[in-house]
C-alpha positions as CSV (number, residue, x, y, z in Angstrom):
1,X,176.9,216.6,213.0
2,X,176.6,220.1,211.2
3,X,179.0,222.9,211.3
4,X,179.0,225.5,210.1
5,X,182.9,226.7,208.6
6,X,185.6,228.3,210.8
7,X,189.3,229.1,210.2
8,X,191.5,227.3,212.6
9,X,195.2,228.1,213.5
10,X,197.7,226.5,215.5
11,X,199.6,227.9,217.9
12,X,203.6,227.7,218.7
13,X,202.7,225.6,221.5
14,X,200.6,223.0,219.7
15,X,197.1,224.2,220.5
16,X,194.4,224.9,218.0
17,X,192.7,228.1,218.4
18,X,189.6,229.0,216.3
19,X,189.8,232.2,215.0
20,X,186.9,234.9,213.5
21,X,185.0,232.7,210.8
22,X,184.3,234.1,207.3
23,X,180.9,236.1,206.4
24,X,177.3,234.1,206.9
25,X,176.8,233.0,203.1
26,X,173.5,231.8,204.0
27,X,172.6,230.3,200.2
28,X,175.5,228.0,200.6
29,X,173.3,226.1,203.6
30,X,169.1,227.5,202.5
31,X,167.4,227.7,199.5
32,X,167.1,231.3,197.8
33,X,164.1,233.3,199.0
34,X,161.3,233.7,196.0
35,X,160.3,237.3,195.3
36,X,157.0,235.8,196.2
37,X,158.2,234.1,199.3
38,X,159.8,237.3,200.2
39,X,156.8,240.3,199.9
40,X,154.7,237.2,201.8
41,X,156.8,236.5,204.7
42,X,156.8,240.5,204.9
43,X,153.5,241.0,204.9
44,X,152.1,238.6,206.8
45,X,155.4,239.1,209.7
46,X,154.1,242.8,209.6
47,X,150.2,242.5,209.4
48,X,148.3,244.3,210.2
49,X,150.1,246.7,208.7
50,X,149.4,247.9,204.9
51,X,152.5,249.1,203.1
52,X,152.4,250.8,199.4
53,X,153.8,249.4,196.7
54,X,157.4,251.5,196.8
55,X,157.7,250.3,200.8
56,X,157.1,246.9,199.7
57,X,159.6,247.3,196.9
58,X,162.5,248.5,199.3
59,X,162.2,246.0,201.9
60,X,162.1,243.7,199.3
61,X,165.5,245.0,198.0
62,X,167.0,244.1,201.1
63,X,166.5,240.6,200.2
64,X,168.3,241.2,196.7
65,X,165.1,241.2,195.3
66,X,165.4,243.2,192.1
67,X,162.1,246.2,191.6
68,X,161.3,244.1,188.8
69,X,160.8,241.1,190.3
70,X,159.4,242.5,193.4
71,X,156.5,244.8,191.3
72,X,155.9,241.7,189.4
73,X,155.0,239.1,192.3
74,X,153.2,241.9,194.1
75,X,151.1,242.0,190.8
76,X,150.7,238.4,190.8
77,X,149.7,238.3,194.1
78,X,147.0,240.7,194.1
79,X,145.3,239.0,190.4
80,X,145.6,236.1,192.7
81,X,143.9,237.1,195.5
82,X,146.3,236.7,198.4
83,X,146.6,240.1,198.8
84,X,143.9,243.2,198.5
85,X,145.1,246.8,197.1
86,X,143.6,249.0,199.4
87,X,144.0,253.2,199.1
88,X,146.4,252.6,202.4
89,X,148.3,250.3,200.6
90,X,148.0,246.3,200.3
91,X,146.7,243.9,203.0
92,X,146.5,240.0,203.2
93,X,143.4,238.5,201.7
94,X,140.6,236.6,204.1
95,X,142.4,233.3,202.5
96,X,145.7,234.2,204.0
97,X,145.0,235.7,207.2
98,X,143.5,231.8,207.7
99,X,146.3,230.5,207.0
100,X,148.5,233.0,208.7
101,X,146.2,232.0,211.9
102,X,146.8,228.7,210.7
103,X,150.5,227.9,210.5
104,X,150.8,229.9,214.2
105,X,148.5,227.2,215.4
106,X,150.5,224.6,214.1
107,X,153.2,225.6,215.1
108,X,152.3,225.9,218.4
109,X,151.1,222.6,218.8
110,X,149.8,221.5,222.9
111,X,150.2,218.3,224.2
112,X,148.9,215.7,226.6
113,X,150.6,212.9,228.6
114,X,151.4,209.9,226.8
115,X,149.2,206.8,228.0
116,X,151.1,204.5,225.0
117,X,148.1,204.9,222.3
118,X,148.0,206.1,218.6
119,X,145.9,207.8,216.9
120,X,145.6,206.1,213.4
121,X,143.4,207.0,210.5
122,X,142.6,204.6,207.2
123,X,141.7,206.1,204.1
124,X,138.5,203.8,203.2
125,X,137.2,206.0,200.2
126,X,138.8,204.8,196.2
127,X,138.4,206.7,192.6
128,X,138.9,210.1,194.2
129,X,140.2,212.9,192.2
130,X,144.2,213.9,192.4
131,X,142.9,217.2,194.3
132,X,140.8,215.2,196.7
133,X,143.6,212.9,197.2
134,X,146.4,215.5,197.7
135,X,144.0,217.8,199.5
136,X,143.3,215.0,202.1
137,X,147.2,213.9,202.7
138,X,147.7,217.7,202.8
139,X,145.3,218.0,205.9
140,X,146.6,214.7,207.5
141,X,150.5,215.8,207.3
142,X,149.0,219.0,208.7
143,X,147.3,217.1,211.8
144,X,150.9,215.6,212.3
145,X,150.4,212.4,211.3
146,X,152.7,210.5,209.1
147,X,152.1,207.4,206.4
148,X,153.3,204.1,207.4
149,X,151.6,202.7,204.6
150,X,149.4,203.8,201.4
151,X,146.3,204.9,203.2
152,X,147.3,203.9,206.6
153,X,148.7,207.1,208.9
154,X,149.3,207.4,212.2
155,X,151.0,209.1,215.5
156,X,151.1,208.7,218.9
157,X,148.2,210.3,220.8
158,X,149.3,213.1,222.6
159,X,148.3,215.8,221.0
160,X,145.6,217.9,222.8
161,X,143.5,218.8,219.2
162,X,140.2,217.6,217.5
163,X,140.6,214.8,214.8
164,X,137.4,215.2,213.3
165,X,137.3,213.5,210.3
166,X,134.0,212.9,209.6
167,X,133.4,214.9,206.2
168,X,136.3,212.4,204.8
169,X,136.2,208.8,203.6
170,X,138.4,207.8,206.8
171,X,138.0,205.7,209.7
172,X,139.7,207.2,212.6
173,X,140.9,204.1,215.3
174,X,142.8,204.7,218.4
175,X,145.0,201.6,219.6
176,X,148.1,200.4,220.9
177,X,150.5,198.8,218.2
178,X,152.2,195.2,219.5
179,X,156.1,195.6,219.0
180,X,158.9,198.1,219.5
181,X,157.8,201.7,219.3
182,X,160.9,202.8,217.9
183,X,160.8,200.5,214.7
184,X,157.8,202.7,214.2
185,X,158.8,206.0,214.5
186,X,161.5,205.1,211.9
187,X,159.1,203.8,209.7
188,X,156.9,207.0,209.7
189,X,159.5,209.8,210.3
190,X,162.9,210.4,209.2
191,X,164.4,211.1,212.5
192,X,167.9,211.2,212.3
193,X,167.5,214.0,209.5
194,X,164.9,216.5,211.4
195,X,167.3,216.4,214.2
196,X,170.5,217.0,211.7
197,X,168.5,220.2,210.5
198,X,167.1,221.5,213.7
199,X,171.1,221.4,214.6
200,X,172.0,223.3,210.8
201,X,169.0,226.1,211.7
202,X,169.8,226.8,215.6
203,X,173.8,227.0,213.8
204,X,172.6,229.5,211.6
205,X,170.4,231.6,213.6
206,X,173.4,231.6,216.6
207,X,175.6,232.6,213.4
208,X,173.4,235.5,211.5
209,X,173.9,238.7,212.6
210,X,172.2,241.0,210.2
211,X,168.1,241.7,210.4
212,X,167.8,240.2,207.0
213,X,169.9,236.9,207.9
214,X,168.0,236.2,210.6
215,X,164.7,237.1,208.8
216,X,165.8,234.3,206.2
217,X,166.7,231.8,209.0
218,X,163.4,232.4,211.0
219,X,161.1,232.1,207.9
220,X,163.5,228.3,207.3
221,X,162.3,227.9,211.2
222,X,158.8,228.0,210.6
223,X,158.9,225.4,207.9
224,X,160.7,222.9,209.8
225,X,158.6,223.5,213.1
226,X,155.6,222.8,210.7
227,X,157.4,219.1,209.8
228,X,157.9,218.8,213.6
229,X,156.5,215.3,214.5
230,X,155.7,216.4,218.3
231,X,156.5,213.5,219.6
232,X,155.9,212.4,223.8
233,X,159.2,212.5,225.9
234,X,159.2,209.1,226.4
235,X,159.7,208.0,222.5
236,X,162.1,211.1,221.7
237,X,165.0,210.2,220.6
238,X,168.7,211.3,222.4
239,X,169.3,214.1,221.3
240,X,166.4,215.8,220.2
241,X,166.7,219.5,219.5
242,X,162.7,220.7,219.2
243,X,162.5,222.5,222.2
244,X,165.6,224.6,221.2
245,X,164.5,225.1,218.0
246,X,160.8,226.4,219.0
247,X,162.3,228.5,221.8
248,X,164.8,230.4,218.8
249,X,161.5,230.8,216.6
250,X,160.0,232.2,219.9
251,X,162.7,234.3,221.0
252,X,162.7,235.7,217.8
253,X,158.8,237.5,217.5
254,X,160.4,240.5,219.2
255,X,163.0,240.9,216.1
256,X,161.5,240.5,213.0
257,X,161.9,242.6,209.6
258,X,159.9,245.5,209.7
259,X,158.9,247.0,206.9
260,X,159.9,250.9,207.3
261,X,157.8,254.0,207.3
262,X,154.6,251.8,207.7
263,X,152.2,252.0,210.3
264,X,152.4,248.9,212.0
265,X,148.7,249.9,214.7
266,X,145.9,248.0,213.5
């Protein structure tokens, strides 16, 4: 199981007694935050708010992001059209407040009881383009599901949200696989590893103290939530850490980076 580092000394008597561990270096246990990744989580954590360029700039610098780098993904951004210069200052683009209303959908995924089905979807249609192709296992991954085979995915049916598929070459089935469930959770989902990183983040989160540390350690949150499987109590494995690690992300909300001096009222 992970943990995270702390000094230990031993007392006259025998008896181990951990002492103050050494400073959160959070890039020793998450990948780096982009400039890009940065200004974005920003933005979209403060919308609707519309900071200037400078403001963007220093909260970025927070991050380590150099004014540089920060000026030049804000540029990149805007020829890009994720985010809109406005005289206020810039704003997320229709395409990203989507997907802003998006990912907090997904991530808050609602559920049904079990009754032992699965949903399962076969990809019928051949000679698609790449971007057809990824766009499609995109949207699946997105619905939760996971491949058990080439064009074969499935889950078990217990989430309470539409699977219309009806503008894709699919064929959507609904069924009750012979065998032991739990063969085929391991054959669609690495288990055993989403449960060792739910374990690392909650670590991190109880150890970061500083606004920015915890920023980082959210925004690693939100991805992993997204790769949640969601899976009915009676298949979840012991232990299973999901509900910990949504009620951190939750607990959260009320904490997150601000950017200063910016009007934050819609």
């Amino acid at each position: 199981m992970f943990r995270l580092p702390c000094r230990v000394r031993r007392s006259e008597a025998g008896v181990e007694d951990a002492i103050e561990a050494p400073p959160l270096d959070l890039e020793a246990y998450l990948p780096r935050l982009t400039a890009r990744g940065v200004i974005l989580s920003l933005l979209v954590s403060n919308h609707p708010a519309r900071p200037t360029p400078a403001q963007v700039v220093r909260a970025a610098g927070a991050f380590g992001i150099k004014e540089s780098a920060a000026r030049v993904a804000l540029s990149r951004l805007v020829s890009g059209d994720e985010l809109l210069r406005t005289a206020e200052g810039f704003r997320l683009s229709a395409r990203l407040l989507e997907r802003r209303q998006r990912v907090l959908h997904e991530v808050e995924q609602q559920t049904v009881p079990w009754n032992g089905d699965w949903e399962m979807v076969v990809i019928t249609g051949t000679g698609r383009d790449p971007v057809d192709r990824a766009s499609l296992r995109s949207r699946l991954s997105r619905l939760r599901l996971a491949e058990l085979r080439e064009g074969v995915w499935m889950r078990p049916a217990n989430l309470l949200r539409p699977l219309d598929m009806r503008a894709e070459p699919v064929r959507v089935l609904t069924g009750s696989p012979m065998g032991n469930p739990g063969e085929l959770l391991g054959a669609l989902w690495d288990l055993p590893a989403w449960e060792a990183d739910s374990v690392r983040l909650l670590e991190l989160m109880e150890r970061a103290e500083s606004p920015v540390d915890r920023f980082t350690v959210a925004t690693a949150i939100v991805r992993h939530l997204l790769a949640d499987p969601v899976l009915p109590q009676e298949l979840r494995p012991d232990p299973w850490s999901a509900g910990l690690v949504h009620a951190a992300w939750m607990a959260y909300q009320g904490e997150f980076v601000s950017i200063p001096e910016v009007d934050h009222r819609d």
